[in-house]
C-alpha positions as CSV (number, residue, x, y, z in Angstrom):
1,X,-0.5,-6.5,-7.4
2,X,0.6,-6.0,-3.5
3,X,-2.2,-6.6,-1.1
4,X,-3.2,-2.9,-0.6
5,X,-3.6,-2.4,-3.8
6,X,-6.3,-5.4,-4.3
7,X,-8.0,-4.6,-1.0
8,X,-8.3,-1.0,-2.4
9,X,-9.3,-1.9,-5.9
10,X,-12.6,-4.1,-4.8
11,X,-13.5,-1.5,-2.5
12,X,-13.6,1.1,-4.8
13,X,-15.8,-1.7,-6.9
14,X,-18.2,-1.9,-4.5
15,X,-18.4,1.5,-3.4
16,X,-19.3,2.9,-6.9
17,X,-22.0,0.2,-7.3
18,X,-19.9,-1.6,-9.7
19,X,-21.2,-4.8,-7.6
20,X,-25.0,-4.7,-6.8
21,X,-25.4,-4.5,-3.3
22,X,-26.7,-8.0,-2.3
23,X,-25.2,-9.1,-5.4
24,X,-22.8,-12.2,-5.4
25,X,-19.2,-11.4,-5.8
26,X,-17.9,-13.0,-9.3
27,X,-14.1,-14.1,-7.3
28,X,-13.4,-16.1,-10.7
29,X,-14.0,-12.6,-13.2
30,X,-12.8,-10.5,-10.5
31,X,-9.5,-12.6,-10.7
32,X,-9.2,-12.2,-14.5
33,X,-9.8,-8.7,-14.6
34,X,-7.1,-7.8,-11.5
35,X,-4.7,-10.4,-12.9
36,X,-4.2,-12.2,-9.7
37,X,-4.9,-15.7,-8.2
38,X,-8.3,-16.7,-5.6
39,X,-6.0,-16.2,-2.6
40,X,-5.7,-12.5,-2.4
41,X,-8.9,-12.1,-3.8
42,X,-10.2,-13.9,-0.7
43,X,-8.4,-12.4,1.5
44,X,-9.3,-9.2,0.3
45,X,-12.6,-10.2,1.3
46,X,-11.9,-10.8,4.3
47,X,-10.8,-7.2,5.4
48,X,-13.5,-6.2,3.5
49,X,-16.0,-8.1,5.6
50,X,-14.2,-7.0,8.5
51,X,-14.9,-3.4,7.2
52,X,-18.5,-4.2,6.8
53,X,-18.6,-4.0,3.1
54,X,-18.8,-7.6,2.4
55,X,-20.7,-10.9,3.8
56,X,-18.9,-13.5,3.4
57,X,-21.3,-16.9,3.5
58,X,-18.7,-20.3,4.6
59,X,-18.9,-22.9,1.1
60,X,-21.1,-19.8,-1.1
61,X,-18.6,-17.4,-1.7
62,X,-19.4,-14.0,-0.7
63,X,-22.3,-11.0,-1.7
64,X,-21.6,-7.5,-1.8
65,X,-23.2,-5.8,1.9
66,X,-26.5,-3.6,1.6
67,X,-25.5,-0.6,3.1
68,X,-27.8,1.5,4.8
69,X,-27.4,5.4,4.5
70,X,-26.2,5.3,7.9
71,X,-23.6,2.7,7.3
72,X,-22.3,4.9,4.5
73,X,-22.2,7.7,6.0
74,X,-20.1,5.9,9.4
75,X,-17.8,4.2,6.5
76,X,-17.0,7.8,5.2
77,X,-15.9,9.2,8.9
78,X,-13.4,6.3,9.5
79,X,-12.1,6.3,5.8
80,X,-12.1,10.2,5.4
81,X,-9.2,12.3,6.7
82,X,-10.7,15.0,9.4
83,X,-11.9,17.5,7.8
84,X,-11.6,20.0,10.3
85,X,-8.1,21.4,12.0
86,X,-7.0,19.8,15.1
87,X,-6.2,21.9,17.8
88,X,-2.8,20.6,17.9
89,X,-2.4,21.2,13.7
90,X,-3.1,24.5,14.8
91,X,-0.9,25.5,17.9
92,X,1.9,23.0,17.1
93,X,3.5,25.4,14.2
94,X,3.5,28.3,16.4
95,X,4.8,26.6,19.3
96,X,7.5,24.7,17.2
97,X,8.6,28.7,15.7
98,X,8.8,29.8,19.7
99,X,10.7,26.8,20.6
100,X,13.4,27.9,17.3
101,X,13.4,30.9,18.0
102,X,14.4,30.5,21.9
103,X,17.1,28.2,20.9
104,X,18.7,31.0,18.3
C-alpha cells in the first residue's frame, strides 16, 4: 500500500468517527487491518498531525484530535475543491476560442 493510500485511509478512519476523538490510536490493529508494517503507519501519523487530525504524544503513541466545529469546518475548505467558478475557469475558454480562432 503506497504512502497516499495509507495517509488517505486513516484519515477517512478518523473522519467518520471510526476512532473516538480523544481516543488512542490502536498502530498495532491498525497495522493488521491495512496490511502494512509500524513505519508507514507512523508516518502517516505524522502528516496527519501536521494536518491537525492527530496528536501525537513522544513514547505514548498517538490519540485521535477533538475537533471543534470550527476546525472541521476549516479542514473541509483546504481539503474540498472550490466550489465556486474561478474567474479565470470562466474567461479562460472564451479567450482560448478567440485566440483559435485568430490563428485560423
Amino acid at each position: 500500500m503506497l504512502h497516499d493510500e495509507v495517509v488517505s485511509r486513516l484519515r477517512h478512519i478518523l473522519m467518520e468517527g471510526e476512532i473516538a476523538p480523544g481516543a488512542r490510536i490502536p498502530e498495532r490493529e491498525l497495522c493488521a487491518s491495512l496490511a502494512i508494517s509500524r513505519t508507514p503507519l507512523r508516518e502517516a501519523l505524522k502528516v496527519l498531525a501536521a494536518e491537525g487530525l492527530v496528536v501525537l504524544l513522544p513514547n505514548r503513541g498517538s490519540r485521535a484530535a477533538k475537533l471543534t466545529q470550527k476546525d472541521v469546518k476549516e479542514l473541509f475548505e483546504v481539503c474540498s475543491p472550490p466550489c465556486r467558478p474561478t474567474w479565470s475557469s470562466i474567461i479562460a475558454p472564451a479567450i482560448c476560442c478567440r485566440i483559435i480562432v485568430a490563428i485560423d
